[in-house]
Residue frames relative to the residue before (quaternion, step in Angstrom):
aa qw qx qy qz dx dy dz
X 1.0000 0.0000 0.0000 0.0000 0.00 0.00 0.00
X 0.3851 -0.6854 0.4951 0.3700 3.63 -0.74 1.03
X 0.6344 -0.5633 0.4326 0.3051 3.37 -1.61 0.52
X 0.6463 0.4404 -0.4292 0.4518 4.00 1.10 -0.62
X 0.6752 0.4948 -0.4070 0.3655 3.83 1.09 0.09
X 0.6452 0.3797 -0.3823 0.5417 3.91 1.10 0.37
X 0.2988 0.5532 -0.6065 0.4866 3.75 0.73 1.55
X 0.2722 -0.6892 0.5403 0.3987 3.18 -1.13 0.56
X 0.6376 -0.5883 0.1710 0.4670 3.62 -1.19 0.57
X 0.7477 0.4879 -0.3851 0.2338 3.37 0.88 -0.35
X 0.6397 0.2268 -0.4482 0.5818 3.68 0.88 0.34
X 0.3197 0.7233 -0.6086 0.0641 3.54 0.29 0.96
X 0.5411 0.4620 -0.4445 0.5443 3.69 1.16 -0.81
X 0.7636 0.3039 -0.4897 0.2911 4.24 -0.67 -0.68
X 0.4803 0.5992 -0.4788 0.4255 3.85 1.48 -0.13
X 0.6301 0.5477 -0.3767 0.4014 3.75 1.13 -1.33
X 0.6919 0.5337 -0.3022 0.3809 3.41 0.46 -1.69
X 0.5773 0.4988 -0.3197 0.5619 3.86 0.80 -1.11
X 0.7999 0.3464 -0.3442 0.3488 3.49 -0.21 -0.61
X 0.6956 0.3344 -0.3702 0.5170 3.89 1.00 -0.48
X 0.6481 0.4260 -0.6020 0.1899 3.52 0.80 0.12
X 0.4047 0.7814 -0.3919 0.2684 3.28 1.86 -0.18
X 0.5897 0.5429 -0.2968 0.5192 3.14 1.23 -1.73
X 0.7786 0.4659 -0.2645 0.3266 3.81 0.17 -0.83
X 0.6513 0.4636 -0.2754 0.5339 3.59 1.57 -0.24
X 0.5996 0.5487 -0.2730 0.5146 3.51 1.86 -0.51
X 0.5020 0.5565 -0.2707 0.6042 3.75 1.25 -0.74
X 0.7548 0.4763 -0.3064 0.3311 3.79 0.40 -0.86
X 0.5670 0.6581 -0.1351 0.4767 2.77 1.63 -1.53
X 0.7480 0.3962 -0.2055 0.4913 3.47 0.88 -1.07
X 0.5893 0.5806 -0.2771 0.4887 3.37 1.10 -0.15
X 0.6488 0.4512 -0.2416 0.5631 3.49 0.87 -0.88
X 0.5717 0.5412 -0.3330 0.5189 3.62 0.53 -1.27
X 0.6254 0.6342 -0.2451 0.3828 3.67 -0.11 -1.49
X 0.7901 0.2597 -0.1634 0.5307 3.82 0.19 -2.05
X 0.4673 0.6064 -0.5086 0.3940 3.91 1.12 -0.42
X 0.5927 0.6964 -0.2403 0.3255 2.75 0.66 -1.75
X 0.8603 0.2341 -0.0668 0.4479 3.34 0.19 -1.38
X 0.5352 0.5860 -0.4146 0.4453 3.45 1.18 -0.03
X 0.7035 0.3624 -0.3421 0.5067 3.64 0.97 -0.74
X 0.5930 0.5760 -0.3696 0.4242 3.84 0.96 -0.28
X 0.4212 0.4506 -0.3699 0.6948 4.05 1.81 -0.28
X 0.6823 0.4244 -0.4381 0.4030 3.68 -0.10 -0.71
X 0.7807 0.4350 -0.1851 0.4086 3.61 0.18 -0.96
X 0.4124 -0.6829 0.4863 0.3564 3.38 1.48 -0.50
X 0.4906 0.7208 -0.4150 0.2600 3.53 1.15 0.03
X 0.6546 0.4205 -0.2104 0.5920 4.23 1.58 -0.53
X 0.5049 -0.5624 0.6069 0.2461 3.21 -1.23 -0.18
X 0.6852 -0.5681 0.3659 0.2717 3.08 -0.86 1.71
X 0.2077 0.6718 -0.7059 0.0855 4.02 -0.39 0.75
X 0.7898 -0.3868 0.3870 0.2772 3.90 -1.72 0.48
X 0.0983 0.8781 -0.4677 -0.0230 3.61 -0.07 0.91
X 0.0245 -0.8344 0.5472 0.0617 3.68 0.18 0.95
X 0.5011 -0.6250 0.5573 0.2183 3.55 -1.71 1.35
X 0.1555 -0.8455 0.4708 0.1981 3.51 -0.71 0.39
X 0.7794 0.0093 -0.0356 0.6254 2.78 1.70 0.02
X 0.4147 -0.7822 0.4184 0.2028 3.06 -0.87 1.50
X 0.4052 0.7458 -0.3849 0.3626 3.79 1.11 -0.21
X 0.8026 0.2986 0.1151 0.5035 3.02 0.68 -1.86
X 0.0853 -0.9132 0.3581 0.1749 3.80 0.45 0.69
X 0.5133 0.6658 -0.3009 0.4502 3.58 2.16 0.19
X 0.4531 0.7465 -0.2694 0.4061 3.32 1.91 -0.32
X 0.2743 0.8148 -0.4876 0.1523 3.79 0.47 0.81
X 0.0126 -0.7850 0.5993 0.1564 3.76 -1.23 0.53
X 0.0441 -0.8759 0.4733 0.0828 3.37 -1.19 0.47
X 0.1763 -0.9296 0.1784 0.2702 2.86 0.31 1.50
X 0.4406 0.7240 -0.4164 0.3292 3.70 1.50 0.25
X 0.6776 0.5664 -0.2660 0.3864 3.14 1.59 -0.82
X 0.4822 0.5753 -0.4699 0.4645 3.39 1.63 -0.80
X 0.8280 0.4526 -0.2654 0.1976 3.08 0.32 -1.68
X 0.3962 0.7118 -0.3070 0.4920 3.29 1.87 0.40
X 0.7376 0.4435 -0.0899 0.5012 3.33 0.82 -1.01
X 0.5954 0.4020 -0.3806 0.5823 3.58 1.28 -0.37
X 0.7113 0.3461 -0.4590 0.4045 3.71 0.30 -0.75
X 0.4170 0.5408 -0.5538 0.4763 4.16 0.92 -0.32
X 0.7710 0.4359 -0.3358 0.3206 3.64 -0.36 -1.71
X 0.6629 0.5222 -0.3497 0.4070 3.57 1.10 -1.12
X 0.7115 0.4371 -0.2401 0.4951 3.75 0.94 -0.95
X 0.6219 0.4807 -0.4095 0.4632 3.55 0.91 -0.07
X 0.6901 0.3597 -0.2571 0.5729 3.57 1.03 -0.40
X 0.6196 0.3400 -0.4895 0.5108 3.72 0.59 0.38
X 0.7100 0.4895 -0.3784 0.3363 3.51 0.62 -0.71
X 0.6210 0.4594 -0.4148 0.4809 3.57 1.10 -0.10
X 0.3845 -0.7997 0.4186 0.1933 3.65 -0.88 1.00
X 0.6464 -0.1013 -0.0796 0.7520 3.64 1.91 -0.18
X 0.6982 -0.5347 0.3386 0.3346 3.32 -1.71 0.11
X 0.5159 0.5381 -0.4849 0.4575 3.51 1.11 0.08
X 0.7299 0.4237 -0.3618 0.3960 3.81 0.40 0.03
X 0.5734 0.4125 -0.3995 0.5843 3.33 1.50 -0.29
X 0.7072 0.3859 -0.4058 0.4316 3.64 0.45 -0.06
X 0.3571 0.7563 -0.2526 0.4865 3.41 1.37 0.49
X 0.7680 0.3723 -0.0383 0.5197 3.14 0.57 -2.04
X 0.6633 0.4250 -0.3205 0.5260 3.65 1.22 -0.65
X 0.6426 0.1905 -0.5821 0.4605 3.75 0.35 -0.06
X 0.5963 0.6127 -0.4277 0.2932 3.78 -0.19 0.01
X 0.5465 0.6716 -0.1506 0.4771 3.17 2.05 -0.66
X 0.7007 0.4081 -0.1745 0.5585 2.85 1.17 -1.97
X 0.5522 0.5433 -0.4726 0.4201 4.30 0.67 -0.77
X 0.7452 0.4593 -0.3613 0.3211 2.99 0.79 -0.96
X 0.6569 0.4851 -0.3459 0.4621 3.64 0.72 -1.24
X 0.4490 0.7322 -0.3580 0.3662 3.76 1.20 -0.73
X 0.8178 0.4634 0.0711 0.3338 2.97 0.24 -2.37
X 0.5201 0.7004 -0.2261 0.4335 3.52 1.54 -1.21
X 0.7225 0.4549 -0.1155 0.5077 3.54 0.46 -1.69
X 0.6434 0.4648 -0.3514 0.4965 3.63 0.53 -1.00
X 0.6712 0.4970 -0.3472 0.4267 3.55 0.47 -1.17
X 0.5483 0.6803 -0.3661 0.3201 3.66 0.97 -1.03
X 0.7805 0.4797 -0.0193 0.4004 2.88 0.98 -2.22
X 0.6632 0.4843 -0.3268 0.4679 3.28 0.89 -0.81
X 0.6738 0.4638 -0.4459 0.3634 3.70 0.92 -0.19
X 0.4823 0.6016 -0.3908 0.5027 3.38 1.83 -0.84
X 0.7224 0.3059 -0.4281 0.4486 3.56 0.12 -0.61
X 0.6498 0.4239 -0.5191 0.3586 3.95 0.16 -0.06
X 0.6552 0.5492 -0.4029 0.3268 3.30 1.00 -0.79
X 0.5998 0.5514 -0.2927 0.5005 3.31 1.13 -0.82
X 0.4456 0.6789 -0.3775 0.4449 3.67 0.70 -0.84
């Protein structure tokens, strides 16, 4: 059963409206992260040379690229066909998140024995 059908009906629209601006502040987020991302990886010489356009001369962190979008839409598009219902994408993300969670700690906790 989809999740926007077990609201009751009357706070179903402020549940809807919350939830896409979520989806719309998460999408940004990943977007911004992402061109950072790859701007310092051109700086370092660490990526391959892709089209960087200034969007704004004011602000000199303001970069688009439009190979990278067009990266991220075919990911977003194959992540959402490849999942067959939303219980398996909500699956794959807690297994994601243990992981990104779980990764770092391990990291650290050996730095701190080694150091120890």
């Amino acid at each position: 059963m989809l999740i926007i059908f077990s609201f009751a009906e009357r706070i179903y629209w402020p549940v809807f409206v919350v939830a896409t601006a979520a989806a719309i502040v998460a999408s940004q987020a990943t977007i911004t992260a992402t061109f950072s991302i790859i701007k310092q990886a051109l700086a370092h010489g660490c990526f391959p040379r892709v089209k960087v356009v200034y969007t704004s001369k004011k602000f000199a962190g303001q970069i688009y690229s439009p190979d990278i979008n067009w990266v991220l839409m075919i990911l977003c598009i194959a992540v959402t066909a490849g999942f067959e219902n939303q219980n398996q994408i909500g699956n794959a993300y807690g297994k994601f998140f243990s992981f990104v969670v779980n990764v770092p700690m391990n990291i650290f906790s050996q730095l701190n024995i080694c150091i120890m």
